[in-house]
DSSP file (Angstrom, degrees, kcal/mol; ACC not computed):
  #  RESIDUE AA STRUCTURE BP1 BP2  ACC     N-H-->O    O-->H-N    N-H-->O    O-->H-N    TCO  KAPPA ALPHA  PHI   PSI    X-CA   Y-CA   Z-CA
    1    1 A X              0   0    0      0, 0.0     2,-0.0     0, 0.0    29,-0.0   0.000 360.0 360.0 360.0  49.0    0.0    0.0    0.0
    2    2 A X        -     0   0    0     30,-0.1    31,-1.0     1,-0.0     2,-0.8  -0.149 360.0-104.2 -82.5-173.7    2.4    2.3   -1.1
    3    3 A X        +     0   0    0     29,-0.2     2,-0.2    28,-0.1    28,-0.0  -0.897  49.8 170.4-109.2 120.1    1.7    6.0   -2.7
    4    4 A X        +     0   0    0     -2,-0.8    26,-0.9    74,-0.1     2,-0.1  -0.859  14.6 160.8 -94.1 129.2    2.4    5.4   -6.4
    5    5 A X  E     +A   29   0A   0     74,-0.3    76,-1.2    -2,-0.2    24,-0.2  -0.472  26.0 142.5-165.3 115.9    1.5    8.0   -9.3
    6    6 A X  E     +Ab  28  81A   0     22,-0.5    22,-1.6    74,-0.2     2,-0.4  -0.346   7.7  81.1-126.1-170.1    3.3    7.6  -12.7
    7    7 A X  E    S+ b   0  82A   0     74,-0.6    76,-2.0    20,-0.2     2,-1.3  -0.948  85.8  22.5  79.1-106.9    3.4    7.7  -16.4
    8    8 A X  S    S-     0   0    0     15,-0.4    74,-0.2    -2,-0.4    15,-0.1  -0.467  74.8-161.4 -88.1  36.0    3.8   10.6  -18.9
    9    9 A X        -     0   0    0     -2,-1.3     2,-0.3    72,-0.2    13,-0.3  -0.081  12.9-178.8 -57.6 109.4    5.6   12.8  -16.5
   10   10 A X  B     -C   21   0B   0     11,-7.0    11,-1.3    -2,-0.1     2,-0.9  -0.749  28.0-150.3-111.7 150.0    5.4   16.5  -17.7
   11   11 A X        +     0   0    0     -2,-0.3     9,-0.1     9,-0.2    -2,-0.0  -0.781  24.7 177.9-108.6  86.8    6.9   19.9  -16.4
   12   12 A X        +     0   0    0     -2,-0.9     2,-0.3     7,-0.1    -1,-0.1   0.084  55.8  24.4 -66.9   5.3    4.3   22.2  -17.7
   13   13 A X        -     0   0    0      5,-0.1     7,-0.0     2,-0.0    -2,-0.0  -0.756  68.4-131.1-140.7-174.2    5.4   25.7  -16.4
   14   14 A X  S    S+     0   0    0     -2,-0.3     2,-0.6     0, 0.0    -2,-0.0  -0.266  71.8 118.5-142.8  52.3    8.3   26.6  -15.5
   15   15 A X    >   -     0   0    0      3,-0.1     3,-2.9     4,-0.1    -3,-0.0  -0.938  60.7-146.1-116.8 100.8    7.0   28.2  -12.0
   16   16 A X  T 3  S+     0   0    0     -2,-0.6     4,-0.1     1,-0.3    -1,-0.1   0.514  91.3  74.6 -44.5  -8.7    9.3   25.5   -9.6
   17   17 A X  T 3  S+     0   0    0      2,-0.1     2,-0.6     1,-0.0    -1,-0.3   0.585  81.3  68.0 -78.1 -29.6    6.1   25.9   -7.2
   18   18 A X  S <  S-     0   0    0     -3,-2.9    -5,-0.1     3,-0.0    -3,-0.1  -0.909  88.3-136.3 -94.6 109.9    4.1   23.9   -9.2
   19   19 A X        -     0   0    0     -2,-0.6    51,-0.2    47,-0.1    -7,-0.1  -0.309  38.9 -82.9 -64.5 169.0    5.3   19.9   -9.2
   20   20 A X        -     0   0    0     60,-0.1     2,-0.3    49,-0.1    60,-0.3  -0.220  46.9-138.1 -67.2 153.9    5.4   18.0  -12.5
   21   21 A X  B     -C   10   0B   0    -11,-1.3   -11,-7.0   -13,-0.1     2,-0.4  -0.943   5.3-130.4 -86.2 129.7    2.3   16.4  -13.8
   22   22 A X        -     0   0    0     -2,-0.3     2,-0.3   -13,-0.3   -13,-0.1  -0.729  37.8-176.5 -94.7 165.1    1.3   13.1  -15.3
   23   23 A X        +     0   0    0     -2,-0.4   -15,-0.4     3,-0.1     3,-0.4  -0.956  19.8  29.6-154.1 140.7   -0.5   13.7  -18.3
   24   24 A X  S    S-     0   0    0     -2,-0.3    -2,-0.0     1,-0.2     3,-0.0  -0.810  97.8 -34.0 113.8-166.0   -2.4   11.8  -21.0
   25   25 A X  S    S+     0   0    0     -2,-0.3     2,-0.5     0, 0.0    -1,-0.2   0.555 127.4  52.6 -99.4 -19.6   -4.3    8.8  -21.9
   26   26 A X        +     0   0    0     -3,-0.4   -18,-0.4     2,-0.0     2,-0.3  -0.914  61.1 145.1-103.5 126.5   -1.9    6.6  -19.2
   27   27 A X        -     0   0    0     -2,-0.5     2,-0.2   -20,-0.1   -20,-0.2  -0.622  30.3-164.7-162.9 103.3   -1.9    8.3  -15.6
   28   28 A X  E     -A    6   0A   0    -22,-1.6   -22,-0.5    -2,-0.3     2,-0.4  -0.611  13.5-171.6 -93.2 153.2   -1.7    5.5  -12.9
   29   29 A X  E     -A    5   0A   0     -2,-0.2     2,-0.3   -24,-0.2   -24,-0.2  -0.979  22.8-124.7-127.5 140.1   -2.4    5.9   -9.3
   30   30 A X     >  -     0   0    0    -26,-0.9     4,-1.6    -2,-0.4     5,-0.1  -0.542  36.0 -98.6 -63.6 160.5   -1.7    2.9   -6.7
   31   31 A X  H  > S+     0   0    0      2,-0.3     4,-0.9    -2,-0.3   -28,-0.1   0.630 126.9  44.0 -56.1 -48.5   -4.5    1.6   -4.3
   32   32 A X  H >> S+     0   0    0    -30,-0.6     4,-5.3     2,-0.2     3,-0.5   0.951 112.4  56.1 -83.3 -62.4   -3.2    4.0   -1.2
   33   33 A X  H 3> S+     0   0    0    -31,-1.0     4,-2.0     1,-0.2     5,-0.3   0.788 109.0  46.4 -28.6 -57.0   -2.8    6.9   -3.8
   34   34 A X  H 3X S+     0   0    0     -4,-1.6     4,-2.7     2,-0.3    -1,-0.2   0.866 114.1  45.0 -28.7 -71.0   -6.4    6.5   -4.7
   35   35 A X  H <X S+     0   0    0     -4,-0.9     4,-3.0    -3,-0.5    -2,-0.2   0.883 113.9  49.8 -68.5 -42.9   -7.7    6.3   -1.2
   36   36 A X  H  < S+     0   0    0     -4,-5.3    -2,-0.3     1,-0.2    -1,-0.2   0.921 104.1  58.4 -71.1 -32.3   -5.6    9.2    0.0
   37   37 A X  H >X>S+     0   0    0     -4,-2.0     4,-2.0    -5,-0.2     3,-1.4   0.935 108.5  49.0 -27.5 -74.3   -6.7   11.5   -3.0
   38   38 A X  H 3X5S+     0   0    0     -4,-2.7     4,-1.5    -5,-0.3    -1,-0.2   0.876  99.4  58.9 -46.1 -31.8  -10.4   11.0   -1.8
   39   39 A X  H 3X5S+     0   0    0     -4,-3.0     4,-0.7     2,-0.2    -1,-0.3   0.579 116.6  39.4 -75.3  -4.4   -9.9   11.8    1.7
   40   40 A X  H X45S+     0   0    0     -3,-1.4     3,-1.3    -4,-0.1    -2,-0.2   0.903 116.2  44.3 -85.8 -60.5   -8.7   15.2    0.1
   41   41 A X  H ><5S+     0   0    0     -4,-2.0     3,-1.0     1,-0.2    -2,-0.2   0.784 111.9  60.3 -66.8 -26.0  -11.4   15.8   -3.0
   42   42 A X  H 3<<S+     0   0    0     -4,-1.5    -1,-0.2    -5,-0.6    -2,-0.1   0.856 102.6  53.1 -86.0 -31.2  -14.1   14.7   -0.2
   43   43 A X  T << S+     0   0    0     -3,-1.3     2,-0.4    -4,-0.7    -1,-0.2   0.172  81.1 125.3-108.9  46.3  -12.8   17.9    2.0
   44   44 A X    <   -     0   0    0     -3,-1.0     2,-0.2    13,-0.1    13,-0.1  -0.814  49.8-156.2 -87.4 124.4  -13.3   20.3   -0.6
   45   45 A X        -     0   0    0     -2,-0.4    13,-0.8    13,-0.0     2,-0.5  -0.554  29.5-111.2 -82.6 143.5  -15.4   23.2    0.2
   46   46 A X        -     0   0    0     -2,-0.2     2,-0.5    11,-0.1     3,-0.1  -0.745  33.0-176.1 -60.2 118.0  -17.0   25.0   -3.2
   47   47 A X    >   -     0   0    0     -2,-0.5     3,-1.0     1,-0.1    13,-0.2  -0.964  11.4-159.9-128.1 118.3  -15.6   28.2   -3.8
   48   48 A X  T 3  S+     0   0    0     -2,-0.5    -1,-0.1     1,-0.3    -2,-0.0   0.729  85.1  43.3 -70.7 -24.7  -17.3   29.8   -6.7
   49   49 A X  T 3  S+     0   0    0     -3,-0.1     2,-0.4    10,-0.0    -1,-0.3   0.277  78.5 109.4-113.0  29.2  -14.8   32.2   -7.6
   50   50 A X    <   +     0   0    0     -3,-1.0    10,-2.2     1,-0.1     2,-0.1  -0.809  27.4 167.0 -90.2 137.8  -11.4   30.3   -7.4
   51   51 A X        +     0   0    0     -2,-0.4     2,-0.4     8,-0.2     8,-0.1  -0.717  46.2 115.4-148.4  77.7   -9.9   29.8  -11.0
   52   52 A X        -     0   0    0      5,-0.1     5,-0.1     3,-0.1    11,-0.1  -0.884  55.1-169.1-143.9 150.7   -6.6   28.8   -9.6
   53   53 A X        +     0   0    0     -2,-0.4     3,-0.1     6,-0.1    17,-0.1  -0.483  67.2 107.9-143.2  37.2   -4.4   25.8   -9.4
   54   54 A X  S    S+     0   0    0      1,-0.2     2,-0.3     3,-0.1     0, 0.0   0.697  86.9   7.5 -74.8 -33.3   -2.3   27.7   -6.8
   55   55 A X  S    S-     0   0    0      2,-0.1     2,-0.8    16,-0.0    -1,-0.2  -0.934  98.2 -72.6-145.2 170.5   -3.4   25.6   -4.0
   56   56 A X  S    S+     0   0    0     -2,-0.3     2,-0.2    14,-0.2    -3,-0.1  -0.667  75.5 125.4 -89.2 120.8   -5.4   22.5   -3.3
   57   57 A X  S    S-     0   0    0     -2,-0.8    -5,-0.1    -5,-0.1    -2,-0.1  -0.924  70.4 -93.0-141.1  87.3   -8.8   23.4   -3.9
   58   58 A X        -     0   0    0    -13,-0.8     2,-0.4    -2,-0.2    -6,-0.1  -0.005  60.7-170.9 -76.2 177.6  -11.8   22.7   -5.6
   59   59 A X        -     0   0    0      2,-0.1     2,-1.1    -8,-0.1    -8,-0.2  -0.960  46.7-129.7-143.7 156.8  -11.7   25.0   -8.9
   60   60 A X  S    S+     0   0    0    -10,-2.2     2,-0.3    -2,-0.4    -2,-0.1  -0.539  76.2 117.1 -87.1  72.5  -13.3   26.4  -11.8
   61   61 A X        -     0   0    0     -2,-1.1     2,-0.7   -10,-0.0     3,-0.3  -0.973  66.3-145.6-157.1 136.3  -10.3   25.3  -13.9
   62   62 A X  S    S+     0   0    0     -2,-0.3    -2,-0.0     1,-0.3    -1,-0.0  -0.276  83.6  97.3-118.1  78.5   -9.6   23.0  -16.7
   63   63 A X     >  +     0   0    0     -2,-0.7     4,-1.5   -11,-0.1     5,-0.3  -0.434  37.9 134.5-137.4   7.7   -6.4   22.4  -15.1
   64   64 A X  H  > S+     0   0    0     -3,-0.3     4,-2.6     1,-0.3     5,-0.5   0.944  72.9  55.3 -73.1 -35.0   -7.2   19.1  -13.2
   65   65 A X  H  > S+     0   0    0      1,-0.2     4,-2.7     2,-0.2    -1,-0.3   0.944 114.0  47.3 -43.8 -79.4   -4.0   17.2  -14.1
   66   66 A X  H  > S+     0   0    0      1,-0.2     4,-2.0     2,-0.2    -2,-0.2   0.649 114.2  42.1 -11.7 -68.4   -2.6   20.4  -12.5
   67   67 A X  H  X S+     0   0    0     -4,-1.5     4,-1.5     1,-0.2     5,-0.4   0.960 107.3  64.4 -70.8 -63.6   -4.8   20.5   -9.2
   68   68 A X  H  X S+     0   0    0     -4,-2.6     4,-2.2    -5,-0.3     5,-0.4   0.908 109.4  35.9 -36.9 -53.1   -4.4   16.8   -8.8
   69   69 A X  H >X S+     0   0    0     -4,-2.7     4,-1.5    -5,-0.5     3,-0.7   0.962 108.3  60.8 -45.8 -59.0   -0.7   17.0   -8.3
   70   70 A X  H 3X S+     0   0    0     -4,-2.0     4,-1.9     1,-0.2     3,-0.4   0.763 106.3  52.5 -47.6 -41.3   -0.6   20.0   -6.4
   71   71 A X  H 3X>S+     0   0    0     -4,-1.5     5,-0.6     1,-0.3     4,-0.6   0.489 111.3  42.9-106.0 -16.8   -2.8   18.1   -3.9
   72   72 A X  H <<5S+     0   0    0     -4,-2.2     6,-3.3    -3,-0.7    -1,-0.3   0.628 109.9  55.7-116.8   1.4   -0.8   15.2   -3.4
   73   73 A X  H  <5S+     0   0    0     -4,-1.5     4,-0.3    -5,-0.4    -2,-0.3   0.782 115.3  37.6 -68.2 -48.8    2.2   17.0   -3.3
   74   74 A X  H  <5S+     0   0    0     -4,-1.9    -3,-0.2    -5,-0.2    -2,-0.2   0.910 130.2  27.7 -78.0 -27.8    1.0   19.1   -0.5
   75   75 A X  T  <5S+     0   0    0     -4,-0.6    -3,-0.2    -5,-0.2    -2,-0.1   0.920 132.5  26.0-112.5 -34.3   -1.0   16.5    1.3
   76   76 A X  S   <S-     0   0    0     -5,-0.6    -3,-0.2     2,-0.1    -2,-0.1   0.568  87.9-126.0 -84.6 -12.4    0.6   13.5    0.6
   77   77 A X        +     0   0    0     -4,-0.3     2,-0.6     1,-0.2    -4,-0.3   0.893  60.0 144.4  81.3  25.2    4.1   14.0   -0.3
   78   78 A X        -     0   0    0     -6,-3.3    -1,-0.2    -9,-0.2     2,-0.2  -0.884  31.9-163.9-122.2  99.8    3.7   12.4   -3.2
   79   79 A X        -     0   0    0     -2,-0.6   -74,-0.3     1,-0.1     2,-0.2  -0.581  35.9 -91.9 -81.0 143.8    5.8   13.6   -6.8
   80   80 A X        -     0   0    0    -60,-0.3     2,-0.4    -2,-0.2   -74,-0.2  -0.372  38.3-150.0 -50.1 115.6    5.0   12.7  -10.4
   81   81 A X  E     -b    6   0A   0    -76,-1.2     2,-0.7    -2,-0.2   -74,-0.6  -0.900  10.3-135.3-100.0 126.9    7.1    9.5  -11.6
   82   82 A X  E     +b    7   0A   0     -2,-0.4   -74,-0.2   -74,-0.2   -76,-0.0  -0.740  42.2 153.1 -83.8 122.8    8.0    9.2  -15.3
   83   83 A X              0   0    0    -76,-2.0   -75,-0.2    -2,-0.7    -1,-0.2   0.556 360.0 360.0 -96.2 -31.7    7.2    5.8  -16.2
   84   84 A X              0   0    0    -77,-1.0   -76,-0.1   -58,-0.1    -2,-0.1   0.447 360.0 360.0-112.0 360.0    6.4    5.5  -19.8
């Protein structure tokens, strides 16, 4: 039950604040990864006017690759592995 999240690993900005994203048709998560993600997206409050992927959040933003990371990088510790 470790935290796994691989494949296509991209660095899409070049603001060093933002971790790497996987990206694509392939983006795997492990079992623990999964479970720990949900306890996060489940204690997201709505906030109608955030259109950010600065912090983990929900958002109006079609960014999700983006948001996903950021949110297991801050809450899990958990960086993008290139796999593929």
């Amino acid at each position: 039950d470790d935290h796994h999240y691989f494949g296509h690993k991209l660095r899409h900005t070049e603001d060093r604040n933002l971790p790497p994203i996987v990206a694509g048709s392939a983006v795997f998560f492990s079992r623990a990864t999964v479970k720990g993600a949900a306890a996060i997206f489940r204690e997201f409050k709505y906030e109608e006017q955030n259109m950010s992927v600065r912090k983990c959040m929900d958002a109006h933003t079609s960014s999700e690759e983006t948001l996903t990371a950021l949110c297991l990088k801050q809450h899990l510790g958990i960086d993008a592995a290139h796999a593929l």
